[in-house]
C-alpha positions in Angstrom: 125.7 91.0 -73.3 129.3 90.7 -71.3 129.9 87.7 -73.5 133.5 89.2 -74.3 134.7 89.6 -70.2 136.2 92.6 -71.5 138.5 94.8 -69.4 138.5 97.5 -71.2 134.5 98.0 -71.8 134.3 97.6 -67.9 136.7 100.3 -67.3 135.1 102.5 -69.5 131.4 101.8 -68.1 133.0 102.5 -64.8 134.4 106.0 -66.0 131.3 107.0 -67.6 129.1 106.0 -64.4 131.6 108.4 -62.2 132.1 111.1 -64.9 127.9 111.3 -64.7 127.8 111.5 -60.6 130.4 114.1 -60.9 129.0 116.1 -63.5 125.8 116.0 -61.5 126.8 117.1 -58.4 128.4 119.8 -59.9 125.3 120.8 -62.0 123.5 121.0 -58.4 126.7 123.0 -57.1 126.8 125.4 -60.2 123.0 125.9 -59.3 123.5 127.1 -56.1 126.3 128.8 -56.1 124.8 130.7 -59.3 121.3 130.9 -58.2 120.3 129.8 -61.5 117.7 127.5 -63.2 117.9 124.2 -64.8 118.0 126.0 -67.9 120.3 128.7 -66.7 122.7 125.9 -65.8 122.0 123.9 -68.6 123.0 127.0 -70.8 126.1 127.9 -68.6 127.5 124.5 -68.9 127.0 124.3 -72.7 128.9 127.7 -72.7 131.7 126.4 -70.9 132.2 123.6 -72.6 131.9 125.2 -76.3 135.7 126.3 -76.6 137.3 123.2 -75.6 134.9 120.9 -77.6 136.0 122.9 -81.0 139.2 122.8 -79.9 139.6 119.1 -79.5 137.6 118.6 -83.0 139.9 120.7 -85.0 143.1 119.7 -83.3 142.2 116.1 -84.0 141.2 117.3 -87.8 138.0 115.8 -87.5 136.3 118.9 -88.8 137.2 118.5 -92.3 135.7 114.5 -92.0 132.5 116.2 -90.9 132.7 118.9 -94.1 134.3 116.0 -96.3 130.2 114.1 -95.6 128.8 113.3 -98.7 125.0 113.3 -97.6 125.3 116.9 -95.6 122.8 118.6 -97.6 120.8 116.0 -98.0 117.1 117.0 -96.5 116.9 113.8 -94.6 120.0 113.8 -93.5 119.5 117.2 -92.0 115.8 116.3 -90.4 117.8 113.6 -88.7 120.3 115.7 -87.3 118.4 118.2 -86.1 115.7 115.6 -84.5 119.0 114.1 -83.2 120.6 117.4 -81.1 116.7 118.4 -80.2 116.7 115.1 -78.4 119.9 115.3 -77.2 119.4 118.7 -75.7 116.0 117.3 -74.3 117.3 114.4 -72.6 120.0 116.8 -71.4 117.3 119.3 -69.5 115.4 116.4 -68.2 118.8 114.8 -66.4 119.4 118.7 -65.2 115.5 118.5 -63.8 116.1 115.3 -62.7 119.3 116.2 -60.8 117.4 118.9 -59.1 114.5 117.2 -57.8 116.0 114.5 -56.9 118.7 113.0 -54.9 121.9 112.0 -56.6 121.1 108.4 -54.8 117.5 108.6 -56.5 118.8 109.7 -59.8 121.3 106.2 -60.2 119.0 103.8 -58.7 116.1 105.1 -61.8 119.2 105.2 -64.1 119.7 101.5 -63.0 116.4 100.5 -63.4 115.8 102.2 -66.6 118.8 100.5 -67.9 118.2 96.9 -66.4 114.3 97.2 -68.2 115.7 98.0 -71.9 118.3 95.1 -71.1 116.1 92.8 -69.9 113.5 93.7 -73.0 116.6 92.9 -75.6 117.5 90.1 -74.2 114.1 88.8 -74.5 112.0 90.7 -76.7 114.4 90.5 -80.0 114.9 88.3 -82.5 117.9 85.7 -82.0 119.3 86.9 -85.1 119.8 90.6 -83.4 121.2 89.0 -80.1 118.1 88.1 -78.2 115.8 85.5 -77.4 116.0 83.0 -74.6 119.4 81.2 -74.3 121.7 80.3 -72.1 123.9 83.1 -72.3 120.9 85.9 -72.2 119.2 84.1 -69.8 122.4 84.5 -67.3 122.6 88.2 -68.6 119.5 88.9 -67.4 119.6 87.4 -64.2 122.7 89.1 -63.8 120.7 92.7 -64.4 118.1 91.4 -61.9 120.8 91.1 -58.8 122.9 94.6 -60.0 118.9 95.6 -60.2 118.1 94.3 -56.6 121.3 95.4 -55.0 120.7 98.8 -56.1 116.9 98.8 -54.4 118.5 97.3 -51.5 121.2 99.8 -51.2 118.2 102.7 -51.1 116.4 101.0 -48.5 119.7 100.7 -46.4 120.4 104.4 -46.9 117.3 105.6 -46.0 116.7 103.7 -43.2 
């Protein structure tokens, strides 16, 4: 929950949320202007952004931490991290599908929902002892999803009218 008030996790849920719309819209631009596929685009941006990814891990030395691991060749370990990037390049197509079948509107208000649901199902589906249950505090938390929630539907139905 926002328990904390804290500045900085605000500014950096607020950077994330514009960093995504941007990086949308350009996915739909790069399509057009490319004439290429989700998966085209999908495979263009990951080739654009190869370079300066491994250049920002080794220049901040965080490559020999990730040699350093002591569980790398462990099986399990590997199963996970390849279940991991699969997902990850999954969830990454779908958001590309996503972003061209639907409007950039559309695409944040289900991105709200989704994210007021799983909220709303911590808050009062866990255990106390994980930071759920009903209480005060969660029950104000998830009130407060319910409005950000409803001012998002409500936004739609403005735009579109």
């Amino acid at each position: 929950g926002d328990l904390d008030r804290n500045l900085r996790g605000y500014v950096h849920v607020s950077l994330n949320c514009l960093s995504s719309a941007l990086y949308l819209r350009a996915i739909n631009q790069l399509r057009k202007s490319a004439g290429v596929s989700e998966v085209g685009a999908l495979y263009l941006t990951n080739l654009l952004c190869f370079i300066p990814v491994v250049t920002a891990l080794c220049l901040r030395d965080e490559h020999t931490s990730v040699l350093a691991f002591q569980h790398a060749a462990d099986g399990g370990f590997q199963i996970a991290l390849f279940g991991s990037a699969a997902l990850a390049g999954l969830l990454n197509y779908l958001v590309f599908l996503s972003a061209a079948v639907n409007s950039p509107l559309t695409t944040s208000i289900t991105g709200q929902a989704k994210n007021v649901v799983s909220s709303l199902g911590g808050y009062l589906l866990l255990p106390t002892s994980a930071g759920g249950g009903i209480g005060e505090d969660r029950l104000v938390n998830a009130a407060g999803c319910s409005i950000g929630l409803c001012a998002s539907m409500w936004y739609a139905l403005l735009k579109y009218r």
